[in-house]
C-alpha positions in Angstrom: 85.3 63.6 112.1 82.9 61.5 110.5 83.2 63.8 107.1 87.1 63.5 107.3 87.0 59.6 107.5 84.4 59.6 104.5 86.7 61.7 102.6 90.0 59.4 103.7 87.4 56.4 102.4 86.6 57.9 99.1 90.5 59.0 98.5 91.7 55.4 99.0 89.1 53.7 97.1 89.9 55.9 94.1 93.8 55.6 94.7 93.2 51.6 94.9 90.1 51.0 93.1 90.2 47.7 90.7 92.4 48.8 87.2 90.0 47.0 85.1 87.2 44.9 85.9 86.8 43.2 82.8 90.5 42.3 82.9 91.1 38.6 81.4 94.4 38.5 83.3 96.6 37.0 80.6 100.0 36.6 82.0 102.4 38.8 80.0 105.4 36.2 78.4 108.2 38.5 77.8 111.5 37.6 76.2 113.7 40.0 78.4 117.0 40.9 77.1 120.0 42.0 79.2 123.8 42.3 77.8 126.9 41.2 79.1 130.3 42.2 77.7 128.5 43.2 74.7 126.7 40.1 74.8 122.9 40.0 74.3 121.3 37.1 75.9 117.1 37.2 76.4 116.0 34.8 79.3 111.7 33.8 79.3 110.1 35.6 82.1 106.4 35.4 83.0 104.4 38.5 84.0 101.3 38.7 86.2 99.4 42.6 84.4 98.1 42.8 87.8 101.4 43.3 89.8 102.9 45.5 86.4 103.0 49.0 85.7 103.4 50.9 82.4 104.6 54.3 82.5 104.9 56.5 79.8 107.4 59.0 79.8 107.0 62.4 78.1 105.1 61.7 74.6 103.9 65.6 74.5 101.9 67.0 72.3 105.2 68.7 70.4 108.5 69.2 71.1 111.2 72.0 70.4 112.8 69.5 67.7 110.8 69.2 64.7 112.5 66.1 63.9 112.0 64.4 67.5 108.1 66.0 67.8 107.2 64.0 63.9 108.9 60.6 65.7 106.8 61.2 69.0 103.6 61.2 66.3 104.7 58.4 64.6 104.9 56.2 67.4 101.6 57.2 69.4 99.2 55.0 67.4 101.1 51.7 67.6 101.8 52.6 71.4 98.3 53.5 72.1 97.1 49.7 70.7 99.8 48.3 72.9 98.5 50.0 75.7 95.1 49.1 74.9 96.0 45.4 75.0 98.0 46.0 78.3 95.0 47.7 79.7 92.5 45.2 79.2 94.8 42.1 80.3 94.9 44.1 83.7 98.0 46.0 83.7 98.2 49.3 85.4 99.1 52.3 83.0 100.7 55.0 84.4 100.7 58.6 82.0 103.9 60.8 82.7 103.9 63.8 80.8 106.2 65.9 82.6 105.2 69.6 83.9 102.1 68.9 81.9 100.0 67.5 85.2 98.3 70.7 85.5 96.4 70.1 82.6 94.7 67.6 84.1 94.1 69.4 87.1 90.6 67.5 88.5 90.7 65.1 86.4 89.8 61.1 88.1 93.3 60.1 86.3 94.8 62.7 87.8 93.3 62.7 91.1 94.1 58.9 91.7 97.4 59.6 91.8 97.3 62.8 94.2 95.2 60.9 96.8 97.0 57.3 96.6 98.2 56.5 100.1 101.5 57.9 101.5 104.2 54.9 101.1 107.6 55.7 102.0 110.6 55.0 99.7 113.2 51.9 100.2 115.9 54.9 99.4 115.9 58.4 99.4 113.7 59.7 96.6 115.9 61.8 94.0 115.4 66.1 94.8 118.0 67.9 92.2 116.0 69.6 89.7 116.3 69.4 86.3 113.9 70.3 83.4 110.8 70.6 86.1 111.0 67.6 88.1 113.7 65.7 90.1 116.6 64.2 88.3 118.0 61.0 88.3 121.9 62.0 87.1 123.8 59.9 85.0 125.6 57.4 87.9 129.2 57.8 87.2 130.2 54.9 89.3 127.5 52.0 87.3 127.2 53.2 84.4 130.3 55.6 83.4 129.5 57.6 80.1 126.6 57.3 77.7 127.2 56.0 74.0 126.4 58.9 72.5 127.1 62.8 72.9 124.1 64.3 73.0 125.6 67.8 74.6 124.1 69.8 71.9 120.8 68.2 72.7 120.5 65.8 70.1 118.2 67.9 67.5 119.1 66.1 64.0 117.2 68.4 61.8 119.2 69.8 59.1 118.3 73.3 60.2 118.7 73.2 64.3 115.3 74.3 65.8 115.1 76.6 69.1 115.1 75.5 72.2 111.5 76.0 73.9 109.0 74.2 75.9 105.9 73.9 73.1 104.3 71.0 75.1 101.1 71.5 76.8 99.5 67.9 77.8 99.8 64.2 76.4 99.9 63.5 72.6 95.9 62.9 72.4 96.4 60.0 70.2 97.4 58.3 73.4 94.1 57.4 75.5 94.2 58.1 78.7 92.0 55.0 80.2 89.2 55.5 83.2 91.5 53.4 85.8 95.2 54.9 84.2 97.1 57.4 86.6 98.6 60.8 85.9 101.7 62.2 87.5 105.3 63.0 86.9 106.3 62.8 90.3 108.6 60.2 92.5 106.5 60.0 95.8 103.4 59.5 94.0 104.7 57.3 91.2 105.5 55.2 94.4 102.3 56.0 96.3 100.3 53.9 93.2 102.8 51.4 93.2 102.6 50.6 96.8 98.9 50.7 97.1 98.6 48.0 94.5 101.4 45.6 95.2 103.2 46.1 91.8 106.5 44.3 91.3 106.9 44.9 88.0 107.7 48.0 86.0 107.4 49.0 82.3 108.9 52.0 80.6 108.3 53.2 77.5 108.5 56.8 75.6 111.4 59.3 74.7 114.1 60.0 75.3 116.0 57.3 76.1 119.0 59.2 76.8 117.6 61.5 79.0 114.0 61.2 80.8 113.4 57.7 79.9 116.6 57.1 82.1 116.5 60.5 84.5 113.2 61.2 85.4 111.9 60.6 89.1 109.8 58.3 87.7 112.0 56.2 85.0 114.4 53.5 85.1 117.4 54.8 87.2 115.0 55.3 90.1 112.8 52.7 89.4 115.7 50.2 89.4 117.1 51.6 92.6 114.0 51.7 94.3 114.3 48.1 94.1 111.0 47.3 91.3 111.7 44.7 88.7 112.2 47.5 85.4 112.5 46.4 82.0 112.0 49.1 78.6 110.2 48.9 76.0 112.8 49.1 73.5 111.0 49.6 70.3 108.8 51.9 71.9 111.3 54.7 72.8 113.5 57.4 70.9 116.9 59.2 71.7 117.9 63.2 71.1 121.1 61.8 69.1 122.5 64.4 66.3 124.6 62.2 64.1 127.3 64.9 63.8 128.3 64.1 67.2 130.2 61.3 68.3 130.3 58.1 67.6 128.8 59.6 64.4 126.4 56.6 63.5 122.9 57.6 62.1 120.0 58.0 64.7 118.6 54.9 64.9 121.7 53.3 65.2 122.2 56.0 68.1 119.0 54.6 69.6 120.4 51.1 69.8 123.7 52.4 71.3 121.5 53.5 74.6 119.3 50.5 74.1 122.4 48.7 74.9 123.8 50.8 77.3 120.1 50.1 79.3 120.7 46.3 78.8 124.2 46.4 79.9 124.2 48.7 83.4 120.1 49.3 84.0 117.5 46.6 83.1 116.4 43.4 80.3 114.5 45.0 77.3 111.7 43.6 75.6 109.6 45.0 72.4 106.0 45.5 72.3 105.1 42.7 70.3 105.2 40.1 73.4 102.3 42.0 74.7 100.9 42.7 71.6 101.3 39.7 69.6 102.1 42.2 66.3 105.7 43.0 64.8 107.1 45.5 66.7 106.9 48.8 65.8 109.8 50.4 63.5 110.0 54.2 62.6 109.6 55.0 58.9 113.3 55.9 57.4 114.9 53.2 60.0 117.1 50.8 58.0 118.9 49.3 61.0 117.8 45.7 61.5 115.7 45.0 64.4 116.4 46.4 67.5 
């Protein structure tokens, strides 16, 4: 008995320890975007790190789309330093490489989010599967169609690549701090966010169109789980071949479901509010800033 209540001790301290005790706390001012009737308006919000969450979705180590995997590697460094910055103002960063937990099997990060405390859901959690983990579906009724056809899977390399599953863990360029969570599943994406009060909810990664909206931990369920969600919309991609409809080039496909986000999800924000930088643009995109 005694060794059972030592282990429920030591499962809950790691689950809840402190995210960073050198934290200095600074309140994150973000200018949060929403749309209505094509109308982008940003309203001033104010942040405590302690009560936000960062999660971020699926930045493998490569993907089955040569075009998609080069993007995912050319945004890891500048989301890395934003995440740093996060990290040390106190936020709580949450790594979700999808039906890649396993190789972080043992692992404290990975551990913390196993052994968090059993909260139950507002809502039922999502169960159809799709691509390994629950899935979100597109909600016909709130959000009706997506802006852009991605039913070929969006691969915009001139020569279409295979369809596999390359990815075996996390890109590595993206630290994976000594507080920071691992998981890519609903109940214990909620389990951390119970334990430490967290209002506030950040996403960022790829694909927009797809995980960043459907996974059991990204904005669809995030949103109707009740958590105050907002993306971080330089800090995400789409799978969007431009020879499908509306046949704009990629970025521009990428600020079609930025939109689509702001109109029927949650605000958007870009990275430098945390950061203080410029945001962060991909190399070859002429569109003006999203």
């Amino acid at each position: 008995m005694i060794r059972q209540h030592a282990s429920f001790l030591s499962g809950l301290l790691l689950a809840i320890m402190p995210i960073s005790a050198h934290a200095d706390e600074t309140p994150f001012k973000l200018a949060l975007r929403s749309q209505t009737d094509g109308k982008p308006a940003e309203a001033p919000v104010t942040w405590s790190p302690k009560k936000t969450a960062i999660i971020v979705c699926d930045m493998w180590d490569d993907h089955w789309c040569k075009s998609a995997a080069r993007r995912v590697g050319e945004m890891a460094g500048p989301m890395n330093d934003m995440l740093k910055e996060a990290r040390s103002r106190g936020a709580f960063i949450i790594h979700a490489p999808s039906t890649t937990t396993g190789f972080y099997k043992g692992t404290p990060q990975r551990l913390r989010a196993q052994k968090a405390p059993y909260s139950p859901t507002p809502v039922p959690l999502v169960t159809t599967p799709r691509w390994g983990t629950a899935w979100y579906w597109t909600d016909a009724k709130r959000e009706g169609l997506l802006p852009i056809d991605d039913s070929d899977m969006g691969c915009d390399c001139k020569v279409k690549c295979e369809i596999t599953a390359p990815w075996a863990r996390q890109f590595a360029t993206i630290e994976i701090g000594e507080a920071d969570a691992i998981t890519d599943d609903g109940q214990e994406t909620w389990n951390l966010l119970a334990s430490r009060g967290i209002d506030h909810v950040i996403l960022c990664g790829v694909h927009l169109n797809m995980c960043v909206l459907g996974r059991p931990f990204a904005i669809r369920l995030m949103t109707a789980l009740g958590k105050s969600v907002a993306l971080m919309r330089d800090m995400t991609d789409t799978m969007y071949n431009p020879d499908r409809p509306p046949g704009v080039s990629h970025f521009a496909g990428t600020a079609l479901m930025v939109g689509h986000v702001e109109r029927f999800w949650c605000p958007s924000f870009t990275s430098s509010d945390i950061t203080g930088r410029p945001s962060f643009k991909f190399q070859g995109d002429t569109q003006a800033p999203r």
